[in-house]
Structure formats: C-alpha cells, structure tokens
C-alpha positions in Angstrom: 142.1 -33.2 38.3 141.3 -35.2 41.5 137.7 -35.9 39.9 138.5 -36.9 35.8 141.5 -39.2 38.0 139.1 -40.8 40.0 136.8 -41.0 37.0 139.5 -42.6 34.9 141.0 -45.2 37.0 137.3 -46.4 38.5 136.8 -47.5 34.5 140.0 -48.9 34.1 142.0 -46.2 32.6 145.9 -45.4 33.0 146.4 -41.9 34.2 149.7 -39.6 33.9 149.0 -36.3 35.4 150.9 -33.1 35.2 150.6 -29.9 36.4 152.1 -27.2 34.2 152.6 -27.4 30.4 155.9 -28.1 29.9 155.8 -30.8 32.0 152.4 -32.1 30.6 154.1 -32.2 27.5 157.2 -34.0 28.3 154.6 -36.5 29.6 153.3 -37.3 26.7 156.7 -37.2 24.9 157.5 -40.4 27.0 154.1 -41.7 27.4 152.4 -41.8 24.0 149.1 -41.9 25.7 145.6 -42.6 23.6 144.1 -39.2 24.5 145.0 -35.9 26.0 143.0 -34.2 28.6 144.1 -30.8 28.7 143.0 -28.1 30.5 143.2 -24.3 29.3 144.2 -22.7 32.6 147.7 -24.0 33.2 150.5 -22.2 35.1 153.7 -21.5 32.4 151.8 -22.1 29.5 148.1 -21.9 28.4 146.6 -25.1 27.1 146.2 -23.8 23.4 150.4 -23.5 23.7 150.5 -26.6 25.2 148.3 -28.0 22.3 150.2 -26.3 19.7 153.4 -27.4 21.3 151.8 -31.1 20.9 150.7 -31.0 17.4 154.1 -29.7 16.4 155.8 -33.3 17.5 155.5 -35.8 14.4 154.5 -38.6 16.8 152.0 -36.9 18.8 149.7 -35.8 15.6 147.5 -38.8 16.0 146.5 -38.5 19.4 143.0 -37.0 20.5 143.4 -34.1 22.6 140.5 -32.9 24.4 140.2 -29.4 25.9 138.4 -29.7 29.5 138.0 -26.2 30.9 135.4 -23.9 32.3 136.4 -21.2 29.5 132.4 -21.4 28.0 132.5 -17.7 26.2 131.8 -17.3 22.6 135.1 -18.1 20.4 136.9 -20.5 23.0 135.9 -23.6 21.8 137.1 -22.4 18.3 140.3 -21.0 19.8 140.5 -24.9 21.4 140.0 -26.4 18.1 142.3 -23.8 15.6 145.2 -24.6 18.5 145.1 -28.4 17.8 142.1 -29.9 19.9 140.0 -32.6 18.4 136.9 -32.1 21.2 135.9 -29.8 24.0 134.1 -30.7 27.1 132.7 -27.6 29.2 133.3 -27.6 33.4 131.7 -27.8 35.7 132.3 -32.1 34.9 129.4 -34.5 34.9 130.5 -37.4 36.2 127.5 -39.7 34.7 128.3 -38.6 31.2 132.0 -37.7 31.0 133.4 -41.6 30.2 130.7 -41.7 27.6 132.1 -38.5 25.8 135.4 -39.6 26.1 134.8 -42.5 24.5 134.1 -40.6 21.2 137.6 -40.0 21.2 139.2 -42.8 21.7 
C-alpha cells in the first residue's frame, strides 16, 4: 500500500486507504472515488466480497475497480472479473508502468 500511495500522490492523485473490507467499503460509500484499488488478500473479507459488496451499491456501479494482488494462478483473474472487477494488475508492482495502466481505467 506504502508503494501504489507513494505512486499515487507523486502524480497528483487523492488517496483514501483502508485496511480491511468493511472499512474499504464504507470508504468508498462516503468517498465516491474514480477508481478502486483493491487488493484480494484482505483481513475480514476477501477482495472478490469486498467487490461484490461494491457492485451491489446503485451508486458505486460506475466506478472502475481494479484487482492488485499477487494471486497469478490460472482462474484468478477470472474469479476477479465474475466478482465485479473491471481490470487486474499482477504484483510484484512496477512502478514505471503502473500509472500508465491505471490510466486505462480512469
């Protein structure tokens, strides 16, 4: 989180950052932000509950949510996308490219 943060705010982005998935979604309850960065491994809920959770809120449809995990086995980026995820981008992060694929999404 420390590195996609420092990423963010270095090319002018506004970050909210939670920790858990209940509390990521509250966030973006209140927030409304232009894209979702959601990690799979997340303590109380799994990312593809959290982005279920998400796509299940009327105002929160329209909102790009992109899955950022290290899960790289065969079916998980499918399982990202069938739970509500518009894109997937693989850890480890490379920090010369990772603005530029966010920028598809937004």
């Amino acid at each position: 989180m420390y590195m996609l943060t420092y990423l963010l705010e270095s090319n002018n982005y506004e970050v909210f950052q939670s920790y858990s998935g209940p509390e990521g979604i509250a966030l973006a309850k209140r927030n409304k932000p232009d894209v979702i960065l959601l990690d799979i491994q997340l303590p109380e809920m799994d990312g593809y509950a959290v982005a279920c959770e998400l796509r299940k809120n009327i105002e929160l449809t329209d909102i790009p949510i992109i899955a950022v995990t290290s899960y790289a086995m065969t079916g998980d980026k499918e399982k990202a996308f069938e739970a509500g995820a518009n894109g997937y981008i693989e850890k480890p992060i490379d920090p010369d490219t990772f603005i530029s694929q966010l920028k598809v999404f937004i």
